[in-house]
C-alpha positions as CSV (number, residue, x, y, z in Angstrom):
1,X,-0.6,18.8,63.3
2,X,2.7,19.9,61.5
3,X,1.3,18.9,57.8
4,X,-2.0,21.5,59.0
5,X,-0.1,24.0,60.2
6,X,2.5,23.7,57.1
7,X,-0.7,24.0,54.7
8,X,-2.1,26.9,56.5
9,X,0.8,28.7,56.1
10,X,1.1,27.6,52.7
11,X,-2.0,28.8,52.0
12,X,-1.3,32.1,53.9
13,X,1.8,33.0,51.5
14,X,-0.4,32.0,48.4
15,X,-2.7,34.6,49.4
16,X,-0.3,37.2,49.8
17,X,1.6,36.6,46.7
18,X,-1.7,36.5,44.6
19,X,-2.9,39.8,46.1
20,X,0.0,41.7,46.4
21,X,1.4,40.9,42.8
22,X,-1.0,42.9,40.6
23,X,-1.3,45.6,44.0
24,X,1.3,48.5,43.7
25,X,3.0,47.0,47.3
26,X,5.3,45.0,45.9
27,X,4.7,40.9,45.9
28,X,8.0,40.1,46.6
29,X,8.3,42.2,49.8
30,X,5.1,40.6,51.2
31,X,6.1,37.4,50.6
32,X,9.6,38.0,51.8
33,X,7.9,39.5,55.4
34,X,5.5,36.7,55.0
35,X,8.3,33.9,55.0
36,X,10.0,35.4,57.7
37,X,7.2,35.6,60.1
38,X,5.9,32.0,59.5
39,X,8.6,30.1,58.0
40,X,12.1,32.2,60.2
41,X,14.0,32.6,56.7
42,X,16.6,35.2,56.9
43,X,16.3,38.0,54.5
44,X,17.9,36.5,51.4
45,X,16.3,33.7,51.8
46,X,13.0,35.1,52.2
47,X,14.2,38.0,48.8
48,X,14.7,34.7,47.1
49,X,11.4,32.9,48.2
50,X,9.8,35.9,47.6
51,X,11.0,36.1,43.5
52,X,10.2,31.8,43.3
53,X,6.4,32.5,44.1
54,X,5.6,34.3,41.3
55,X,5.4,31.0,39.5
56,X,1.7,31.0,40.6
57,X,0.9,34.4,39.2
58,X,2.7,33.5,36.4
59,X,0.3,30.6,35.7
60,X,-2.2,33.1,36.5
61,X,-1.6,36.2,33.3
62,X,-0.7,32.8,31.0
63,X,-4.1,31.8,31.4
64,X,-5.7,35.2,31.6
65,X,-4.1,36.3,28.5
66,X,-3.9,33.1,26.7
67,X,-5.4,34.8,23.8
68,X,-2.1,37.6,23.3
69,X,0.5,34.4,24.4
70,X,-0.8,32.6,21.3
71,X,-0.8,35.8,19.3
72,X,3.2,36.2,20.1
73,X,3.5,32.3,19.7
74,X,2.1,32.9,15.7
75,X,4.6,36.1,15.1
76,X,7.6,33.3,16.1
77,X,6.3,31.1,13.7
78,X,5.9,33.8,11.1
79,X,1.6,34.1,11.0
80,X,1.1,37.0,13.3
81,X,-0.8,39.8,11.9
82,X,0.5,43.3,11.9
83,X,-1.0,44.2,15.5
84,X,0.3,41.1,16.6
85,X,4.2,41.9,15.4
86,X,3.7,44.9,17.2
87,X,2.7,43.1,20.7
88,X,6.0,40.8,20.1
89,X,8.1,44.1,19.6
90,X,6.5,45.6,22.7
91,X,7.4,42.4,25.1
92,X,10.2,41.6,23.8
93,X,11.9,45.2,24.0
94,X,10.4,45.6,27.3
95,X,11.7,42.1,28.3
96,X,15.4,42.6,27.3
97,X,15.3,46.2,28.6
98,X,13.8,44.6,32.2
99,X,16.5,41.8,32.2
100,X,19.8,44.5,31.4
101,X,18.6,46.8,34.3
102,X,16.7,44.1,36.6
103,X,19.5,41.2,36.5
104,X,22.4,43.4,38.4
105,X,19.9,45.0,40.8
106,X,18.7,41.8,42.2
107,X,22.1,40.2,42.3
108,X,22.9,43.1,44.4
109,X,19.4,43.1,46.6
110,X,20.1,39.4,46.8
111,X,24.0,40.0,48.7
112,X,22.8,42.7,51.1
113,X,21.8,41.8,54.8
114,X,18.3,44.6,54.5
115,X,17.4,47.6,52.4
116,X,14.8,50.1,53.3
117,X,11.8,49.1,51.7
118,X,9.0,51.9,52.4
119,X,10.4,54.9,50.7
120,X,10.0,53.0,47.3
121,X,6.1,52.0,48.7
122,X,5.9,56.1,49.7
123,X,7.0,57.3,45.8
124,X,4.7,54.8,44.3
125,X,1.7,55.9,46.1
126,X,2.5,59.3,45.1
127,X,2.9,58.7,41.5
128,X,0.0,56.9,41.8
129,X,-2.2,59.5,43.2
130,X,-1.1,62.1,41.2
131,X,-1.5,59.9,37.8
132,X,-4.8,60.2,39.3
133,X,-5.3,63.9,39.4
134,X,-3.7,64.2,35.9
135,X,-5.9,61.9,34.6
136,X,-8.9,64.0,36.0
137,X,-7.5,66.8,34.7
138,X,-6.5,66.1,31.1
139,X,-9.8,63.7,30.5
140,X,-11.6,67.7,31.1
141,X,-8.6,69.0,28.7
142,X,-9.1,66.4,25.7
143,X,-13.0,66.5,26.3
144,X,-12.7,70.4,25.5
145,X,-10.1,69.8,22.6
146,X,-11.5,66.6,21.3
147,X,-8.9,64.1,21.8
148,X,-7.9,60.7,23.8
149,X,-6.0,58.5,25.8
150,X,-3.4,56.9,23.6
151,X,-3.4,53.2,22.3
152,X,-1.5,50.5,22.4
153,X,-1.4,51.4,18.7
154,X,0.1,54.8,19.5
155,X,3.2,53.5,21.4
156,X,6.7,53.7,20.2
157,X,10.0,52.0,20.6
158,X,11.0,55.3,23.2
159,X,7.8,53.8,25.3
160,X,8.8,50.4,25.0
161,X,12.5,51.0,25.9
162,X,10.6,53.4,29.4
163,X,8.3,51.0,30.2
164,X,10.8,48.0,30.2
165,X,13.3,50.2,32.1
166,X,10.8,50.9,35.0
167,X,10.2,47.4,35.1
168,X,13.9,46.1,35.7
169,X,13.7,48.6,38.7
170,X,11.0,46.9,40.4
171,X,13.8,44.0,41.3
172,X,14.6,46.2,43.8
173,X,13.0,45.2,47.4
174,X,9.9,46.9,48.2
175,X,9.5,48.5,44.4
176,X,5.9,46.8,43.4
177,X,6.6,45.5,39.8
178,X,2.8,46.5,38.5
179,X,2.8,49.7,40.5
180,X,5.8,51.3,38.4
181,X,5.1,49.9,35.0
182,X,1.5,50.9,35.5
183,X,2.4,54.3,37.0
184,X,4.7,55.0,33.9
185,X,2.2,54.2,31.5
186,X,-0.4,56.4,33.3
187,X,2.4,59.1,32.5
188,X,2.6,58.1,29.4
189,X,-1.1,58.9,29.1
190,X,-2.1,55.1,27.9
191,X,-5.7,54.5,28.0
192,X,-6.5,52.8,31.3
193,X,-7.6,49.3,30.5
194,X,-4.4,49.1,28.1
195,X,-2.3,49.8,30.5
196,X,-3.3,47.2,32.9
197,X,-3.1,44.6,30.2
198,X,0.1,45.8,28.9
199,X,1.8,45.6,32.4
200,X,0.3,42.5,33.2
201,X,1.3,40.8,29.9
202,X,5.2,42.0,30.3
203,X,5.3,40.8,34.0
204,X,4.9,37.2,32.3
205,X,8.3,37.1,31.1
206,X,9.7,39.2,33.6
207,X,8.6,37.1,36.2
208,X,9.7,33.9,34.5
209,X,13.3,35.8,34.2
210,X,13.2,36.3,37.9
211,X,12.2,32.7,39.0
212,X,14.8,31.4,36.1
213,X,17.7,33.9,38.1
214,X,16.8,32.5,41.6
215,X,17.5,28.9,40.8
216,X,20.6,30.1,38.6
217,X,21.8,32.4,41.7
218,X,20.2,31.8,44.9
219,X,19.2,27.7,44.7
220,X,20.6,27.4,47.9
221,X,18.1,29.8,49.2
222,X,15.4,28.0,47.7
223,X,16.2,25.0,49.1
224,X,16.3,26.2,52.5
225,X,12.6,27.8,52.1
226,X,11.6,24.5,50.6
227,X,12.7,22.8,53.1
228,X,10.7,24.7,55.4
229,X,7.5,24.4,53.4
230,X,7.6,21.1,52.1
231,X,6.8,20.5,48.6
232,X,3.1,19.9,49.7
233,X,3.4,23.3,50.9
234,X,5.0,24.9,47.3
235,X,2.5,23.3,45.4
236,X,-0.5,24.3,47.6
237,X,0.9,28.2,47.5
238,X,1.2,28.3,43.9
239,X,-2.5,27.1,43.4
240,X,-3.8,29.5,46.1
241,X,-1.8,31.8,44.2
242,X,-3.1,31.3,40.9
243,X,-6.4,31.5,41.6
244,X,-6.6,34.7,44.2
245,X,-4.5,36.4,40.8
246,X,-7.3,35.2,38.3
247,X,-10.0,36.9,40.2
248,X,-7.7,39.5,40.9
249,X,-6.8,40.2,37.2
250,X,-10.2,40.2,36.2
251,X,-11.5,42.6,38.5
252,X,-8.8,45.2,38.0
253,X,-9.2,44.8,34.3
254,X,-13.0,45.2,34.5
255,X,-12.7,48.0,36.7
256,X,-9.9,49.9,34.2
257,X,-12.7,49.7,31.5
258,X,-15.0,51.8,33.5
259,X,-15.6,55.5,34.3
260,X,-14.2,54.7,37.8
261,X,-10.9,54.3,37.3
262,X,-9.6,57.7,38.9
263,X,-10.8,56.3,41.6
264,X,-9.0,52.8,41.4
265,X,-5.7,54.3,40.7
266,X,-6.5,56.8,43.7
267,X,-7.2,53.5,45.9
268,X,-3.9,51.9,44.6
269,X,-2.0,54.9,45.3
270,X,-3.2,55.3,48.8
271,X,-2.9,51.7,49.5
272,X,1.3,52.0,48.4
273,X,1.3,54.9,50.9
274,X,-0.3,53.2,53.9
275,X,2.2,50.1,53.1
276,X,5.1,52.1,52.6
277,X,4.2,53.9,56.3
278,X,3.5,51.0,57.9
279,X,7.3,49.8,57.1
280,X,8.7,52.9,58.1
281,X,7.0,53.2,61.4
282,X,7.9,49.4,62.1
283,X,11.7,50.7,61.3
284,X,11.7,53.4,63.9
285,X,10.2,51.4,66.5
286,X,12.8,49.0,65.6
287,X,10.7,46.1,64.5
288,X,12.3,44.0,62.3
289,X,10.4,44.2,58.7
290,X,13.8,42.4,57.4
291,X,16.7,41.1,58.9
């Protein structure tokens, strides 16, 4: 009866991490809450957790964007094509950028007893929202002047260096790591369906940082989680994860390549809000979201 319960849970934390990774509601907040609920982990150890299961949506973009990891693997062994050097630029400037501002944040999230996490939810859904009104607004401004979105093509080291600092502020607790790379990049006016790969293909290697950081500072954390879960249970909510972030991926991407996608980032940006007031109203009626 344990082993069942220990798989639905398993199961349950899968689910959550593949949804709420490529959602602007931050994956590692709803895995930390998740964890606490079912598995009574304090709220480092539950932070911690929350960083370790993005192993399963990083198996998730590797095989999603298999076709751009190889493209990086040639420029490494000198055979990428000019576009190509470019993408290795991009994700590696990003990455180091990510890791110089994202390593002391965590270490700092990691020491703290709680941190507020729906204000971050709140600004998120803003930025969101309006990235949705200026896109509606400056797609009737370029139609009347002629021009577009930019390109990946179009991007600069100043964009790298922004969109790689936005992403090492996501290590804070309830910052959603796609919902603030893909809100700067809306602001940087990047063409939709770029901007969504783009994010996704940096949160690869910033993910693999953060899982690499929790074993280097937190293992004892991770033990305790694992000892909760069982290692049945870890490799059960990484596959669950996997697979909920492959359909996810897809359907966002698909989605970004349409006409609809003011609407898409409006849906993101309200779902961010509701998140971010849902904590905030538990905190006043002094529910524990973390403890």
């Amino acid at each position: 009866m344990l082993n069942i319960l220990q798989s639905v849970y398993s199961i349950i934390i899968g689910i959550v991490q593949g949804v709420s990774e490529w959602l602007p509601i931050s994956s590692k907040t709803q895995v930390l809450l998740t964890s606490q609920a079912l598995l009574h982990l304090n709220f480092q150890q539950a932070y911690t957790f929350g960083l370790f299961m993005e192993v399963g949506t990083i198996l998730a973009a590797v095989i999603y964007f298999r076709r751009d990891i190889f493209s990086l693997a040639k420029v490494i062994v000198l055979r990428g094509t000019h576009g190509e050097k470019k993408l290795f630029v991009y994700v590696l400037t990003a990455t180091i950028i990510t890791g110089l501002i994202g390593t002391p944040i965590y270490l700092i999230a990691d020491s703290i007893k709680g941190v507020s996490i729906g204000i971050p939810m709140l600004v998120i859904g803003l930025v969101l929202i309006g990235d949705a009104v200026f896109i509606r607004y400056s797609k009737k401004k370029r139609a009347a002047k002629g021009t577009n979105m930019r390109k990946f093509e179009s991007l600069g080291m100043k964009d790298y260096i922004i969109i790689g600092a936005a992403q090492g502020i996501a290590a804070l607790p309830g910052v959603s790591r796609s919902g603030i790379t893909t809100s700067v990049m809306f602001l940087l006016n990047v063409e939709a369906d770029e901007v969504f790969r783009l994010s996704f293909i940096i949160g690869i290697f910033a993910s693999g940082g953060a899982f690499g950081l929790t074993f280097l500072a937190s293992h004892a954390n991770v033990s305790v989680a694992l000892s909760q879960i069982g290692l049945t249970g870890l490799l059960i909510a990484i596959a669950t994860a996997t697979v909920v972030s492959l359909f996810l991926i897809d359907f966002l991407i698909r989605i970004a390549s349409k006409s609809k996608i003011v609407y898409l980032i409006t849906a993101l940006g309200i779902i961010a809000l509701a998140s971010g007031v849902l904590y905030i109203v538990y905190s006043s009626l002094g529910i524990p979201v973390v403890s």
